[in-house]
N, CA and C atoms as a LAMMPS dump frame, in Angstrom:
ITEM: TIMESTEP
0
ITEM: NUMBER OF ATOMS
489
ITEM: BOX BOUNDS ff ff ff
-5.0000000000000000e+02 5.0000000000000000e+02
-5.0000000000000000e+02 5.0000000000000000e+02
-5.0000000000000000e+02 5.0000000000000000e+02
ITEM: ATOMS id mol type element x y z
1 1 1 N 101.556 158.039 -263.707
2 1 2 C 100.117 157.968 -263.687
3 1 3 C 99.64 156.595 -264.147
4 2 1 N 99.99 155.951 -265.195
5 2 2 C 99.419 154.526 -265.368
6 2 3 C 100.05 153.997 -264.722
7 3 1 N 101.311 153.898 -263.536
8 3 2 C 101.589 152.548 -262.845
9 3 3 C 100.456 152.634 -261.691
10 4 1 N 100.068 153.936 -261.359
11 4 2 C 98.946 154.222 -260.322
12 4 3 C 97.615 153.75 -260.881
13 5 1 N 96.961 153.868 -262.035
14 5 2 C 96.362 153.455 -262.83
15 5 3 C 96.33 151.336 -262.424
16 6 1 N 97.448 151.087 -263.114
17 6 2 C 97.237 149.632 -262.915
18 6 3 C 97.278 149.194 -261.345
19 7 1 N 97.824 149.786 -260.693
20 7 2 C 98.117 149.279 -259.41
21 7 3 C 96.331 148.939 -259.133
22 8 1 N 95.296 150.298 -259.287
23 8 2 C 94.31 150.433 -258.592
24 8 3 C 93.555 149.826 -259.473
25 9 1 N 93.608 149.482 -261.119
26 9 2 C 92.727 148.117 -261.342
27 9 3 C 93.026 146.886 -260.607
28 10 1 N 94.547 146.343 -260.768
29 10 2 C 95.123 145.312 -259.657
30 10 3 C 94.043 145.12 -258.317
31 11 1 N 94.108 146.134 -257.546
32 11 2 C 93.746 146.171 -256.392
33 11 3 C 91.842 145.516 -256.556
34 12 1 N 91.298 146.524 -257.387
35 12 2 C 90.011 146.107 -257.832
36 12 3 C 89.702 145.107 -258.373
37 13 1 N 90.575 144.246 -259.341
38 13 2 C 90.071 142.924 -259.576
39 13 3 C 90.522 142.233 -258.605
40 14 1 N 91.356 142.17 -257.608
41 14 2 C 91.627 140.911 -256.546
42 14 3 C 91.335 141.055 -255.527
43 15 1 N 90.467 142.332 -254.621
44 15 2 C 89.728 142.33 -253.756
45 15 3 C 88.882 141.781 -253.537
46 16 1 N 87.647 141.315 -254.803
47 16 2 C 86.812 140.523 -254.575
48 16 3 C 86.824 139.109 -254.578
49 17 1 N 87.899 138.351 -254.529
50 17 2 C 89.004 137.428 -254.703
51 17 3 C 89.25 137.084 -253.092
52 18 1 N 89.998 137.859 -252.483
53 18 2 C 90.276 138.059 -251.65
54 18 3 C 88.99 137.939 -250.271
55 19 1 N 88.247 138.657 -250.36
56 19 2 C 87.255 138.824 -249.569
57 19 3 C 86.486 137.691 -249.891
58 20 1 N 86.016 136.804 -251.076
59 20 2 C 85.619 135.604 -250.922
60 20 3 C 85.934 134.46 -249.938
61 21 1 N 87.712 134.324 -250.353
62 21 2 C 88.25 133.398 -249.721
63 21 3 C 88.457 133.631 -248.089
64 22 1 N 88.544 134.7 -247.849
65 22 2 C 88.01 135.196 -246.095
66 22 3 C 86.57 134.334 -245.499
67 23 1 N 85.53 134.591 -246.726
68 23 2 C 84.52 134.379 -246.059
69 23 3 C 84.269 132.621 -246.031
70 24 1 N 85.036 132.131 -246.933
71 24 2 C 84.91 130.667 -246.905
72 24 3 C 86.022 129.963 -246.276
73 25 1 N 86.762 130.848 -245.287
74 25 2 C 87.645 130.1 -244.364
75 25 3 C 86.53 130.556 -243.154
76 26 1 N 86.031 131.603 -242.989
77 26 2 C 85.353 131.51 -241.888
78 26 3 C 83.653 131.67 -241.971
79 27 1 N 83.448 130.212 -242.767
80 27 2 C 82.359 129.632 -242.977
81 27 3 C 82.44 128.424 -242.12
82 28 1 N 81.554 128.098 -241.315
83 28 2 C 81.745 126.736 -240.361
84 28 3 C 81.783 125.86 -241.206
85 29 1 N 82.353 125.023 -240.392
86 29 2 C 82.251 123.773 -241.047
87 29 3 C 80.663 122.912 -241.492
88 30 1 N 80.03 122.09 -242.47
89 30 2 C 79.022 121.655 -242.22
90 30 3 C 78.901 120.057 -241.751
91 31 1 N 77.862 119.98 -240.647
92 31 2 C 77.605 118.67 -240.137
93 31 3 C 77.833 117.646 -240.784
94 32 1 N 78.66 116.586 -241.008
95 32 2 C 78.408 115.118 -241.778
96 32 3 C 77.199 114.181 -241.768
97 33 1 N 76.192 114.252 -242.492
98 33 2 C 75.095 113.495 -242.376
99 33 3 C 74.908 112.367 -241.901
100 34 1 N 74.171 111.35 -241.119
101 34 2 C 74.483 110.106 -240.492
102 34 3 C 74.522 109.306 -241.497
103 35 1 N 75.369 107.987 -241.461
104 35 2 C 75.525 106.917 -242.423
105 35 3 C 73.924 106.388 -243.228
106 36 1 N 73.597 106.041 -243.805
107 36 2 C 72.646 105.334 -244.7
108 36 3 C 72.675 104.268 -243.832
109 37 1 N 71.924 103.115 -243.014
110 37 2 C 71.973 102.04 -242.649
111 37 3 C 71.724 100.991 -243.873
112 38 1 N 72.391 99.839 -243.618
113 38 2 C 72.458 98.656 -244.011
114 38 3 C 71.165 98.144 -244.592
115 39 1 N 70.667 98.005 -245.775
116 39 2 C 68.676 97.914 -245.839
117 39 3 C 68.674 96.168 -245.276
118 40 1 N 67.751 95.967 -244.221
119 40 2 C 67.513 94.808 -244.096
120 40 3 C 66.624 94.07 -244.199
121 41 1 N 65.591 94.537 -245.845
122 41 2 C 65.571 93.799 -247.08
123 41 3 C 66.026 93.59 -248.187
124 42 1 N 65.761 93.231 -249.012
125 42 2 C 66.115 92.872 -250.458
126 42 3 C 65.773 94.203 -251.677
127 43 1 N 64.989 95.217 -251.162
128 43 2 C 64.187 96.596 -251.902
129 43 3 C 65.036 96.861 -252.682
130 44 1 N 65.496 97.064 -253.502
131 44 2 C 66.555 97.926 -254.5
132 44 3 C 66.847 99.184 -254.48
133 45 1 N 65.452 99.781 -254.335
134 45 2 C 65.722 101.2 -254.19
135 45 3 C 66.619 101.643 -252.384
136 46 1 N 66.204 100.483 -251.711
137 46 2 C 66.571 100.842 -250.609
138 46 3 C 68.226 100.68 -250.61
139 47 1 N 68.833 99.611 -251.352
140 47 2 C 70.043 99.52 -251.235
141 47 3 C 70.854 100.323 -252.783
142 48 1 N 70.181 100.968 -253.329
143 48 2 C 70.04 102.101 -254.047
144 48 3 C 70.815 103.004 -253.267
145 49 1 N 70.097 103.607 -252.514
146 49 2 C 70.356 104.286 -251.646
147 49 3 C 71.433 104.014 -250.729
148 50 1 N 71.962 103.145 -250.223
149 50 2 C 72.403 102.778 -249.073
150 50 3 C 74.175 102.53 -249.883
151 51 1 N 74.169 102.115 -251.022
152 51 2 C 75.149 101.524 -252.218
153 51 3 C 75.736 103.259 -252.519
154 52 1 N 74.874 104.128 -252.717
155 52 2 C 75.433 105.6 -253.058
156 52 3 C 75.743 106.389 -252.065
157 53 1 N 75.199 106.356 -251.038
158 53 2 C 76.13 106.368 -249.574
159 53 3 C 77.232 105.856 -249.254
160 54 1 N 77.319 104.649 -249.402
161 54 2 C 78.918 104.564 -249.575
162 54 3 C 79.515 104.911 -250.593
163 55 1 N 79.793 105.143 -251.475
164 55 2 C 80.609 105.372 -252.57
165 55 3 C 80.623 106.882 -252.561
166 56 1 N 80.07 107.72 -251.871
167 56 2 C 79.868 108.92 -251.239
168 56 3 C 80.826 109.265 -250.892
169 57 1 N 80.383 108.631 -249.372
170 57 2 C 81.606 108.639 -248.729
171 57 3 C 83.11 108.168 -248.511
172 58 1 N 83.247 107.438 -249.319
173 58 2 C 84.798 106.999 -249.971
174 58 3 C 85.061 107.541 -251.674
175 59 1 N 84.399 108.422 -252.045
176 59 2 C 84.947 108.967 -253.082
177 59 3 C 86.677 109.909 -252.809
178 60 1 N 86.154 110.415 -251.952
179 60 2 C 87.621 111.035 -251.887
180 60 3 C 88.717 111.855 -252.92
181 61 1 N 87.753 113.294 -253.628
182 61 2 C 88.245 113.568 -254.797
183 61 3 C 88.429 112.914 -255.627
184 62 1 N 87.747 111.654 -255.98
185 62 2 C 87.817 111.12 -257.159
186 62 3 C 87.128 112.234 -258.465
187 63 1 N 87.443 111.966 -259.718
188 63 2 C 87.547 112.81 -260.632
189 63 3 C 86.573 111.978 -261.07
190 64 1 N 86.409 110.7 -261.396
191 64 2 C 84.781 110.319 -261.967
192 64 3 C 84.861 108.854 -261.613
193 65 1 N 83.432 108.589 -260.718
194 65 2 C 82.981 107.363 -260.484
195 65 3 C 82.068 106.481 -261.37
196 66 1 N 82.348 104.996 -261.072
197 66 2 C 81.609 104.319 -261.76
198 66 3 C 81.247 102.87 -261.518
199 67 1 N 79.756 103.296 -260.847
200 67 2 C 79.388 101.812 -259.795
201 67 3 C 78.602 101.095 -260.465
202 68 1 N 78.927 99.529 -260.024
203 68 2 C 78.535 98.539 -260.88
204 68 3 C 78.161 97.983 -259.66
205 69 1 N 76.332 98.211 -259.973
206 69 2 C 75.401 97.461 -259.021
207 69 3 C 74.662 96.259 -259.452
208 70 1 N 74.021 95.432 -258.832
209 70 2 C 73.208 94.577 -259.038
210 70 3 C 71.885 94.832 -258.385
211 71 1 N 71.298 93.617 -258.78
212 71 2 C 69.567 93.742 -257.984
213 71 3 C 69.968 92.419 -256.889
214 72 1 N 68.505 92.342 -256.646
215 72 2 C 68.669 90.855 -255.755
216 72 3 C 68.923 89.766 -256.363
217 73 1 N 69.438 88.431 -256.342
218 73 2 C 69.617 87.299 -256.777
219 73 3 C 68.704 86.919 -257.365
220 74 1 N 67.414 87.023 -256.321
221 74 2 C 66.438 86.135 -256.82
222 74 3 C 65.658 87.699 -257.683
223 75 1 N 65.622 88.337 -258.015
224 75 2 C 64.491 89.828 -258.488
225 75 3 C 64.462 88.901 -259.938
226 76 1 N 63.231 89.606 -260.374
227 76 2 C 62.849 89.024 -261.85
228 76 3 C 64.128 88.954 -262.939
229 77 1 N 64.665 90.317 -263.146
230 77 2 C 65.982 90.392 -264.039
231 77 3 C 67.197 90.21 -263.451
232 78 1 N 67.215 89.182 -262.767
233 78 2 C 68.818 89.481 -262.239
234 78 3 C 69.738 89.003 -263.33
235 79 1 N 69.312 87.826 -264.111
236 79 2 C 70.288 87.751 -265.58
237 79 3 C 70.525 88.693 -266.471
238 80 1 N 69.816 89.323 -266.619
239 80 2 C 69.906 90.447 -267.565
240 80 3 C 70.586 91.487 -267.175
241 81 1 N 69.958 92.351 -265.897
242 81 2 C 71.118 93.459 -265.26
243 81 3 C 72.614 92.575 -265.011
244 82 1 N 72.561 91.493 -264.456
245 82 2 C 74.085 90.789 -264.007
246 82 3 C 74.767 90.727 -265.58
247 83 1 N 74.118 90.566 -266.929
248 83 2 C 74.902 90.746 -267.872
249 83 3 C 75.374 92.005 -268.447
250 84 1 N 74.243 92.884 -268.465
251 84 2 C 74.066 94.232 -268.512
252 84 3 C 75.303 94.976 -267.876
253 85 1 N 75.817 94.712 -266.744
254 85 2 C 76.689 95.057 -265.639
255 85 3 C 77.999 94.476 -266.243
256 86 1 N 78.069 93.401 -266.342
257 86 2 C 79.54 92.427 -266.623
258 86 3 C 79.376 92.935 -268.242
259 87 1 N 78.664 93.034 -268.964
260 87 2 C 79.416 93.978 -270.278
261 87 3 C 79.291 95.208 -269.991
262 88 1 N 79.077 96.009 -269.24
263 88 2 C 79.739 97.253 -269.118
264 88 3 C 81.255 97.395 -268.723
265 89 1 N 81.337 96.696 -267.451
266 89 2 C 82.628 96.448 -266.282
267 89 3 C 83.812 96.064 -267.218
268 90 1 N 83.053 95.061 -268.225
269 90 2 C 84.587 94.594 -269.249
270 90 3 C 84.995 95.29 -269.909
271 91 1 N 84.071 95.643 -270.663
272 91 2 C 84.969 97.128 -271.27
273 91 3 C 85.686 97.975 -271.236
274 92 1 N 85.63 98.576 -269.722
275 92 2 C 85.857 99.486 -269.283
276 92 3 C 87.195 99.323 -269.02
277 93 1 N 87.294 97.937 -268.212
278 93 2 C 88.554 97.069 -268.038
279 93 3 C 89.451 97.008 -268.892
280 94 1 N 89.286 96.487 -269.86
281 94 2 C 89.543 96.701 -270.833
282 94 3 C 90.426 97.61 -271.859
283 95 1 N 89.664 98.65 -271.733
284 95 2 C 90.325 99.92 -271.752
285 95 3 C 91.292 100.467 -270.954
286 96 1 N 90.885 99.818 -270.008
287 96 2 C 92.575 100.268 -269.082
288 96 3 C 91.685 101.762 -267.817
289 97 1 N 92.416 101.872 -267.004
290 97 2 C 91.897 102.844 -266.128
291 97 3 C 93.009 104.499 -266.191
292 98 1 N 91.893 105.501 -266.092
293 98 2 C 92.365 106.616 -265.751
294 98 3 C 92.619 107.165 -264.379
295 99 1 N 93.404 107.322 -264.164
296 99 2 C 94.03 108.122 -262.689
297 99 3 C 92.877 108.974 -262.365
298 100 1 N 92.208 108.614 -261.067
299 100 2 C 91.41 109.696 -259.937
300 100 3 C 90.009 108.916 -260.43
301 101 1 N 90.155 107.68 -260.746
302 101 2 C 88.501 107.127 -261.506
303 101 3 C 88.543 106.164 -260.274
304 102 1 N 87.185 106.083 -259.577
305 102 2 C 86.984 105.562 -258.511
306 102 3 C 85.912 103.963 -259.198
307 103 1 N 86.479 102.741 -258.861
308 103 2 C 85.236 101.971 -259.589
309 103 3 C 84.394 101.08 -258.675
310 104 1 N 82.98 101.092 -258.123
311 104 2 C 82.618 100.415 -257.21
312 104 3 C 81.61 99.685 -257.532
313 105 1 N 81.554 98.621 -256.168
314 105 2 C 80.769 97.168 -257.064
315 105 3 C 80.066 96.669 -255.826
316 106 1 N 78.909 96.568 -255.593
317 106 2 C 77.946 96.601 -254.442
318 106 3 C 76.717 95.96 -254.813
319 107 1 N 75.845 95.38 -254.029
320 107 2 C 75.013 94.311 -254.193
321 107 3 C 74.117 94.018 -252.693
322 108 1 N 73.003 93.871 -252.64
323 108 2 C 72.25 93.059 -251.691
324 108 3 C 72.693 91.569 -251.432
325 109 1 N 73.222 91.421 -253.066
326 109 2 C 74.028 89.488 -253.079
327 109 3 C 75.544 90.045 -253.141
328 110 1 N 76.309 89.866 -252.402
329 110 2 C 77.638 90.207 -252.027
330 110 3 C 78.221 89.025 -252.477
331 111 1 N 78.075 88.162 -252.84
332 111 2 C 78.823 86.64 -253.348
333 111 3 C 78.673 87.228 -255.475
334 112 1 N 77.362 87.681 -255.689
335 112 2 C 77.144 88.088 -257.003
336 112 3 C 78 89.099 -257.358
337 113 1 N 77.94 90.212 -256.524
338 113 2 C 78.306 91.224 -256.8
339 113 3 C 79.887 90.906 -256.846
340 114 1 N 80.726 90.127 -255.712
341 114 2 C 82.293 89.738 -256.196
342 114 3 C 82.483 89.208 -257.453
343 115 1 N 81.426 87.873 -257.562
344 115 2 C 81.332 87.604 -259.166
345 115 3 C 81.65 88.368 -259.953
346 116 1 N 81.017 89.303 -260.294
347 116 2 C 80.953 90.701 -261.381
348 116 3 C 82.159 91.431 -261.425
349 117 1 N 82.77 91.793 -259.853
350 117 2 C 83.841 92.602 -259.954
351 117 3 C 85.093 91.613 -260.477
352 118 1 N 85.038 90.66 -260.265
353 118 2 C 86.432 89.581 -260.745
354 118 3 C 86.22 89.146 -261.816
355 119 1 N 85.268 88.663 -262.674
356 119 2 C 84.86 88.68 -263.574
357 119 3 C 85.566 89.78 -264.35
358 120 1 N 84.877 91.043 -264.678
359 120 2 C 85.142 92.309 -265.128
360 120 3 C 86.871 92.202 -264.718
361 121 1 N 87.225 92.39 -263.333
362 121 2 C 89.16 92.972 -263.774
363 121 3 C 89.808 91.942 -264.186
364 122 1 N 89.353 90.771 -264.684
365 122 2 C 89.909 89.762 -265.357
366 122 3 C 89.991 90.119 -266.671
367 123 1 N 89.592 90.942 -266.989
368 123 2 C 89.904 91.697 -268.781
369 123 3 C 90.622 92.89 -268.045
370 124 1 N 91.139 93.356 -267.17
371 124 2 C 91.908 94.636 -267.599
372 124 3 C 93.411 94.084 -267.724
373 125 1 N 94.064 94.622 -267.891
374 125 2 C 95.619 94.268 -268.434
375 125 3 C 96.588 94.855 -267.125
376 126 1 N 97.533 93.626 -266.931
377 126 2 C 98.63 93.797 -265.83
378 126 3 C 98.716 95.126 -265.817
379 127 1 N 98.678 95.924 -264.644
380 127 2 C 99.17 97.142 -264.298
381 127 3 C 98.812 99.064 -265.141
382 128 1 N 97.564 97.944 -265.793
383 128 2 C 96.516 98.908 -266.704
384 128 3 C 95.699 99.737 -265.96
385 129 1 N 95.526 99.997 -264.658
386 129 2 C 94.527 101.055 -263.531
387 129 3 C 95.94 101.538 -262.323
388 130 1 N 96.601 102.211 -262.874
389 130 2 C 97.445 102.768 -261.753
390 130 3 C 96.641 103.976 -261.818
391 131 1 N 96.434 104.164 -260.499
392 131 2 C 95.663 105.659 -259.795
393 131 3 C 94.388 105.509 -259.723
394 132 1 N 93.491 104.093 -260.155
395 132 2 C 92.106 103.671 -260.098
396 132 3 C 91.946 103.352 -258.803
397 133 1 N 90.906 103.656 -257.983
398 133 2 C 90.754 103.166 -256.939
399 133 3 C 89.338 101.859 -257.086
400 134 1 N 89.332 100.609 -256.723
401 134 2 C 88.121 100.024 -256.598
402 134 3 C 87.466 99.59 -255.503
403 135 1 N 86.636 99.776 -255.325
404 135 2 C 85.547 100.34 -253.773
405 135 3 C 84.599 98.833 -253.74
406 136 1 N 84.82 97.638 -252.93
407 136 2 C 84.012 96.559 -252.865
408 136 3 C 82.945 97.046 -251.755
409 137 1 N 81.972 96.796 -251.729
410 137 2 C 80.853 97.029 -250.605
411 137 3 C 80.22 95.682 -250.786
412 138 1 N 80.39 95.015 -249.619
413 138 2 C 79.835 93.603 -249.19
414 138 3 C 80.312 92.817 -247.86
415 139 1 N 80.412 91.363 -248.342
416 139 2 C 81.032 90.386 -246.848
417 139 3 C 81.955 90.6 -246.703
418 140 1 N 82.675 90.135 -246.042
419 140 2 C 84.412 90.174 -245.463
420 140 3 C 84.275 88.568 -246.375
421 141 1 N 83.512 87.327 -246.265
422 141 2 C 84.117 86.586 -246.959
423 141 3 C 84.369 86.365 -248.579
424 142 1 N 83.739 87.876 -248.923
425 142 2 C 84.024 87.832 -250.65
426 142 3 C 85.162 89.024 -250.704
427 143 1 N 85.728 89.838 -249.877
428 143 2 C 86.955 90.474 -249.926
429 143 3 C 87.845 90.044 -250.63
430 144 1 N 88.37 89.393 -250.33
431 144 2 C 89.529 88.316 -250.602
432 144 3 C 89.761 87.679 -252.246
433 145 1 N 88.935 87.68 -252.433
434 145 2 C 88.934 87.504 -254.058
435 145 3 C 89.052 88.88 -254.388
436 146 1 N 88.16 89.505 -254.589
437 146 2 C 87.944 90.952 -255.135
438 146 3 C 89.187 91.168 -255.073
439 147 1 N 89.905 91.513 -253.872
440 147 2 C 90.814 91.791 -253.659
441 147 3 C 92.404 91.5 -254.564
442 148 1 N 92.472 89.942 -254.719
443 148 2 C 92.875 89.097 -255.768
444 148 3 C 93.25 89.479 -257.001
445 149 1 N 91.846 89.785 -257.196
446 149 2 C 91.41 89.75 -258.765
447 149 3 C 92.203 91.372 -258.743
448 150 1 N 92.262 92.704 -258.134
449 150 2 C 92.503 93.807 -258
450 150 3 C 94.086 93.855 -258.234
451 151 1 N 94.874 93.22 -257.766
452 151 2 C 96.176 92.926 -256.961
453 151 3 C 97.122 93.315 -258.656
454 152 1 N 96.437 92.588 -259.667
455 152 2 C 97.485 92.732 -261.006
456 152 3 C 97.317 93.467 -261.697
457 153 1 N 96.023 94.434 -261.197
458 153 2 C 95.825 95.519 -262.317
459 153 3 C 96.515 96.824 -261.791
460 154 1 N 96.879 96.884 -260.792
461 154 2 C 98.048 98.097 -260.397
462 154 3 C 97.096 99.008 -259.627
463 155 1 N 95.801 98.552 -259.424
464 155 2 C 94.741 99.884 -259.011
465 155 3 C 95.094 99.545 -257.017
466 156 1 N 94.155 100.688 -256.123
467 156 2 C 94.023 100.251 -254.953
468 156 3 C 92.81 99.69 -254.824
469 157 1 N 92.77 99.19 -253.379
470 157 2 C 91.77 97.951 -253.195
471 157 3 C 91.463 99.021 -251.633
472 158 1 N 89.996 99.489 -251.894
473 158 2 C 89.385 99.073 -250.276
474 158 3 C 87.725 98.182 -250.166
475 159 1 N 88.125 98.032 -249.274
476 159 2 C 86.55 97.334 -248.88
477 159 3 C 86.044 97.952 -247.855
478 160 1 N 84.4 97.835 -247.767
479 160 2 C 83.889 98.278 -247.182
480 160 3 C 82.419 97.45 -246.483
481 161 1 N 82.746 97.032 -245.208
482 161 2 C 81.906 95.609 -245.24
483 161 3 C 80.592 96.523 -244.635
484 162 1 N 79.684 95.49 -245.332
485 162 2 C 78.059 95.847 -245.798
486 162 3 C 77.563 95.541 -244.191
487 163 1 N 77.238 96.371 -243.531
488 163 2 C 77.189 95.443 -241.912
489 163 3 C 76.178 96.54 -241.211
């Protein structure tokens, strides 16, 4: 009598278990939203927007992101956020990276914004971000550094040109 007993709690706690995962295999798939376009002004909020769209979409199960944006070159504070930014980024560096931490670095000024990111992994330590991924969003001709600067800290490198 109690193996009949447990069998039929068994049965009752993992039915509803069961019948979930039915219904979320045959749940359609949902539409992928269209890309964010490229803002082709200087707005912040617009490349706000357009900067968290990508990093969106190249998260890729990352376990926790952490984007290091700028304003425009010329915007009233760009010294202040550009320092604001480069003492955050160093630190962090610094500290060394955790596995599944995604770190991205994006800008309306794509020459600034490489600044910042090479800048910043110039304090992390040889082979201190294994499993970090860092996400450049800008030119193809500031890749190449970023890239560089990425190469000794053990993390991966993609880019993603701003276009």
């Amino acid at each position: 009598m109690k193996t009949t007993h447990r069998l039929l709690l068994t049965a009752a706690l993992t039915l509803p278990f069961a019948v979930a995962c039915k219904k979320e295999e045959a749940a359609p798939a949902k539409a992928e939203a269209p890309a964010v376009p490229v803002p082709t002004t200087k707005d912040e909020g617009a490349w706000n927007t357009y900067l968290t769209d990508v990093v969106k979409r190249n998260a890729d199960g990352a376990l926790s992101v952490y984007a290091y944006t700028l304003p425009a070159a010329d915007s009233p504070d760009f010294a202040g956020a550009y320092e604001r930014q480069l003492g955050e980024a160093q630190t962090a560096m610094m500290r060394g990276g955790v596995e599944g931490t995604l770190l991205a670095f994006g800008s309306p000024d794509s020459a600034k914004s490489a600044d910042l990111a090479v800048a910043a992994l110039a304090k992390a330590a040889p082979d201190s971000m294994k499993g970090v991924r860092v996400l450049f969003i800008g030119d193809a001709a500031d890749s190449a550094r970023v890239e560089a600067a990425v190469k000794p800290t053990g993390a991966t490198y993609k880019f993603v040109e701003a276009k």
